[in-house]
N, C-alpha and C positions, 0 to 999 in steps of 0.2 A: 188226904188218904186216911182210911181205917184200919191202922195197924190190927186193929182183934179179929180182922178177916183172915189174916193171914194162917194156914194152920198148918203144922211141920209135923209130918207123922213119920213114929219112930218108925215102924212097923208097915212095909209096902210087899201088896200083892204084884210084884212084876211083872208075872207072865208075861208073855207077848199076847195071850189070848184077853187077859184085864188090860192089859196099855191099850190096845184098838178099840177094847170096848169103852174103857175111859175117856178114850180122845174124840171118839165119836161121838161122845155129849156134847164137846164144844162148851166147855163152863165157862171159857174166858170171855165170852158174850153176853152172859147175862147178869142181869143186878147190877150191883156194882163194879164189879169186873167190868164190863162191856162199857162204864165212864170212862173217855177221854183223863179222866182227874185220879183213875187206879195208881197206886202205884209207889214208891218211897218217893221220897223229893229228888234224891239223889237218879232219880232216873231222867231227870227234867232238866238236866244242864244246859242239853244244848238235840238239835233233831235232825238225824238221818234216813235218806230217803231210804224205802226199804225195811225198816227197821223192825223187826218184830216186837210186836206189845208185850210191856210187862205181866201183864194177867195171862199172855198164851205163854209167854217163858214158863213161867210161876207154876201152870198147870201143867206141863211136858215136867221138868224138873220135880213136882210132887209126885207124877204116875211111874216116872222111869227109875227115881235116883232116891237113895235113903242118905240121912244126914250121917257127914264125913266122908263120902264118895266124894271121888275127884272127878270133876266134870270139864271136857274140852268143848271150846266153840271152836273151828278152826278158820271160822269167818265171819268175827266177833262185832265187827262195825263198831259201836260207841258203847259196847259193853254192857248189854241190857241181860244177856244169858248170865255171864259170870258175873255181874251184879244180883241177879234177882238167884240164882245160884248161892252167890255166898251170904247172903239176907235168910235162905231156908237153910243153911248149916250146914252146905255144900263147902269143899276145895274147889277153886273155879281155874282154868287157864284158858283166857281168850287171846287168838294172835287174829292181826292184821295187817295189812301195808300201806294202808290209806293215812296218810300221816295226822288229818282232821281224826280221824277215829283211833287212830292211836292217845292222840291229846285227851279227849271224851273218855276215853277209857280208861286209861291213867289217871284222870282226875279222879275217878271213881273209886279207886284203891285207897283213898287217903278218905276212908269213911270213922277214922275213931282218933279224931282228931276233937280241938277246946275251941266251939263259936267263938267266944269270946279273943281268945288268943289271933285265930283268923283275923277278926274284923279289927285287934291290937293292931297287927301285922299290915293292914294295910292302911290303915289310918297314921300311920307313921310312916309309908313313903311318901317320899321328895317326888311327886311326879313333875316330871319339869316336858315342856317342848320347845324348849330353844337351844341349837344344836347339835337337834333332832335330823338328819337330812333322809329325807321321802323320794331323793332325787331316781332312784333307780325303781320306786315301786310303777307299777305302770297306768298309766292314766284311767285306763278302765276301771280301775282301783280305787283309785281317787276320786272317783264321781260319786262313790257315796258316802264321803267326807267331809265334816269341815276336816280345815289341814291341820290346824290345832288339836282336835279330837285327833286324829288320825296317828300324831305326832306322839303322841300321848300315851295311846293305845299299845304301839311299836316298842318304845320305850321301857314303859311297864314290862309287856314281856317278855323283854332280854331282862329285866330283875328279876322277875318269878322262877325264868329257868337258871339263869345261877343259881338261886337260892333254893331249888328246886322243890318249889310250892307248886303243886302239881293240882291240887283241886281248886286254888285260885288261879292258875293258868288256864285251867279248864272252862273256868266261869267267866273271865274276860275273853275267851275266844266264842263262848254261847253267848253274849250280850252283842258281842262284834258287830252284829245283822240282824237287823228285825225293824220290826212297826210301831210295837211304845215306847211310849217314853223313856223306860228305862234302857231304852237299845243305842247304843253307838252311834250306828249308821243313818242315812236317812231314812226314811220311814218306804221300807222294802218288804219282800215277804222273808217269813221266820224259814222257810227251809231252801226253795229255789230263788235267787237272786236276783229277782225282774229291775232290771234298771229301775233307777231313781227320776222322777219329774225332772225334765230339762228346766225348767224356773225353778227350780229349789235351789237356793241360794247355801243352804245345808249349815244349820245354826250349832256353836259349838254346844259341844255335850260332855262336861267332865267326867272322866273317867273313876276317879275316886268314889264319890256317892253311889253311881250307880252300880260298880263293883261290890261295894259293902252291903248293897240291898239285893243284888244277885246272890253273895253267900248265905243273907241269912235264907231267902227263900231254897234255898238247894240244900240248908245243912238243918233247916228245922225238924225231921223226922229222927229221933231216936234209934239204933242199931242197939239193942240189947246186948246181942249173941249174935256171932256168925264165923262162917267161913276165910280159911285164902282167899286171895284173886291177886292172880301173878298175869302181866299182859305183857304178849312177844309181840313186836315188832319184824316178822319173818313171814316168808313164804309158804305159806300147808302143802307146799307141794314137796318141800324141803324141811320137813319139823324139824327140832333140835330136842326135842324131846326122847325119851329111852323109851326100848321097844318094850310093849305092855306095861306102860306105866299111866294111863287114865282108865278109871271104870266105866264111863259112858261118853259119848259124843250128843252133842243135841247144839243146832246148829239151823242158820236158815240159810245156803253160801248165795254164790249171784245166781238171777236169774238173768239167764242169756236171752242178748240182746232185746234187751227189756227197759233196765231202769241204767242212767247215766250216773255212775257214781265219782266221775269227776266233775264234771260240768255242773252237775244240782248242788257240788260243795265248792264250785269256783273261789266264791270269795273269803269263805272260811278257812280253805285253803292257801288262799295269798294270806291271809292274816299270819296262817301260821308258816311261810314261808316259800310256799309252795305256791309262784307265779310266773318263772320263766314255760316259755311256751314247750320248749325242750323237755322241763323235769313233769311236765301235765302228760306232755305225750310218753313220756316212758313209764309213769303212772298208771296211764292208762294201757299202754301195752302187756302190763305185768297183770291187770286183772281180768280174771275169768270171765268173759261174758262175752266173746266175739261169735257170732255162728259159727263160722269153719275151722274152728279151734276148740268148741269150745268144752267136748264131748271128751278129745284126745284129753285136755289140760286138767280136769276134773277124773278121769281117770288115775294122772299120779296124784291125784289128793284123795283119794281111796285106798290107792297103794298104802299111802303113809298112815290114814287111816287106821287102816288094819292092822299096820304093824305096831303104835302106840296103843290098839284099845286095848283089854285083859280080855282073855276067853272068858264067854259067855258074858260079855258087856254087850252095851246096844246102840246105836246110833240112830238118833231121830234127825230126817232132812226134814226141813220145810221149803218144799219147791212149789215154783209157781208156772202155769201154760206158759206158751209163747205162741204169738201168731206172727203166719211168717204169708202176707195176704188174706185168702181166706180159710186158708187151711191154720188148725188147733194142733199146735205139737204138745201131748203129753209129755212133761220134762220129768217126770216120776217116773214114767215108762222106760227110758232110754235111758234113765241112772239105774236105776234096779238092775239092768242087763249086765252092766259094768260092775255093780257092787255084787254081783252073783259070781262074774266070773272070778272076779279078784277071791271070792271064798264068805260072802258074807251070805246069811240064809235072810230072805225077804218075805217080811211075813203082810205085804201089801201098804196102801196107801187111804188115809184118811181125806176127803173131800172138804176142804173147806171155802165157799165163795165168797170172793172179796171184790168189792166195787172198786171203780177209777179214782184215784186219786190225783185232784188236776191240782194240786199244789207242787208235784213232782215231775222231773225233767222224767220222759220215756219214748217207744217207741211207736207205741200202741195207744189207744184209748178205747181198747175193748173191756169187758169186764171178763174177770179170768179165775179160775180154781188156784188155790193156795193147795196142795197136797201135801198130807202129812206122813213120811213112808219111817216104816217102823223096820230098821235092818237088826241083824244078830253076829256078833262071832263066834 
């Protein structure tokens, strides 16, 4: 990454008439921005499906918010808004329920911390696997294990959270699963979890090394200056937060019936806990994304919404189509209606098209409009 890209302007035209015409450039596309490789280190811990790019945060958060504004995601996934947020000199508060992105994003908080002290810290555990009993994880689980690795891995982080090392908690759950060498598992893909070759005997892979060489690569970018980032753990449909207490929302939430955002974190999820069949299904019933619910349950996250932003704050959605056969449902269309009625002024939607991405568990394999709707209080 090029930190001197980055440019923090004290002084922002807000209007809603300069935000649309800003976003309508689309700058997170091009040059550098538009590399896969944009971005702080700290944004590269670990990958959720869905997940908006740090260069389109980067550029929402320069056009809408001036530094020291407090900034909400209210469906913050692994923390890339109030990360890139608090890196431009932003207060950031992301919440979410997904407990994989809870972990992700928490990690991320713990940004002005000593490399060296980190990599002390874990070159000084005792990781042991003898002990260790795997007996109730579930088989499925197990297949992309050796049992010793796996042993290991468990172990470790019931340490990290006593000790509540939250950015090396973070980094052993992003190594968990992946394809080199440096990954845990057997050699799988980095975001959706295709089973492992039936002949892979799955060769042990210490946990120690490859954790110290995950931190240094995540903690190599320097943080000068920046922002809060405080991450809740709660429902947006239920904030805990005080009425008109954030300046701006900027947010991407789910889009319905589109992407799986339990299923494409299966195993990152059993890593961090979360494998009985029970706690996946109630997981999954809690988030937004069902068609015949899904209009009602996003309506009270507008309520609340509104009630946390300050008059004359803004709220940027990034919503994506849905196809539901061959009919294109505008999902910018149908939230607009509800964020009007609730009291918000909607000053229209930014087009932006985005290809399939077949690394990602979904519904669809069409190619679909990203819209960008620029709301008011």
């Amino acid at each position: 990454m090029i930190l001197e890209n980055i440019k923090i302007d004290n002084k922002v035209d807000n209007s809603p008439e300069e935000i649309i015409k800003n976003i309508s450039k689309l700058e997170w596309k091009d040059g550098l921005y538009g590399k896969q490789s944009w971005g702080h280190s700290l944004h590269k811990i670990a990958p959720y499906v869905g997940r908006i790019k740090p260069p389109f945060a980067h550029f929402l958060i320069k056009y809408v918010t001036k530094p020291g504004d407090t900034i909400l995601d209210p469906f913050c996934g692994i923390g890339t808004i109030p990360l890139e947020g608090s890196l431009c000199g932003r207060n950031t508060i992301g919440v979410d329920l997904n407990p994989y992105a809870i972990t992700i994003s928490e990690a991320k908080t713990q940004h002005n911390l000593i490399l060296e002290d980190l990599i002390d810290y874990v070159e000084n555990l005792d990781i042991i696997s003898k002990g260790v009993s795997i007996r109730k994880i579930p088989d499925w689980v197990k297949e992309y294990y050796n049992k010793n690795t796996l042993k290991e891995i468990l172990y470790t982080l019931n340490i990290l959270k006593a000790d509540e090392q939250k950015f090396i908690y973070g980094c052993l759950v992003g190594i968990s699963q992946g394809h080199r060498p440096g990954h845990l598992s057997k050699p799988c893909a980095w975001t959706l979890p295709y089973k492992p070759r039936p002949d892979d005997p799955g060769e042990y892979r210490d946990v120690k090394t490859r954790l110290i060489a995950k931190i240094k690569r995540n903690y190599k970018d320097k943080i000068e200056s920046s922002g809060s980032i405080k991450i809740l753990k709660e429902d947006s449909r239920k904030l805990s937060l005080e009425n008109e207490s954030v300046d701006h929302i900027i947010s991407s939430p789910p889009y319905y019936n589109t992407l799986d955002y339990v299923n494409s974190h299966r195993l990152r999820l059993a890593i961090c806990g979360v494998y009985k069949e029970d706690d996946k299904k109630a997981l999954r019933d809690q988030t937004i994304q069902r068609y015949k619910d899904y209009l009602d349950e996003m309506r009270k996250v507008i309520v609340e919404l509104y009630r946390v932003l300050k008059p004359g704050g803004y709220c940027v959605f990034v919503v994506g189509d849905h196809f539901k056969g061959k009919l294109v449902i505008n999902t910018s269309e149908e939230l607009a209606v509800l964020f009007k009625e609730v009291g918000f002024t909607y000053y229209g939607a930014v087009e932006d098209p985005i290809p399939v991405n077949k690394s990602v568990q979904k519904t669809t394999k069409k190619v679909k409009f990203e819209r960008i709707m620029l709301l008011q209080k």
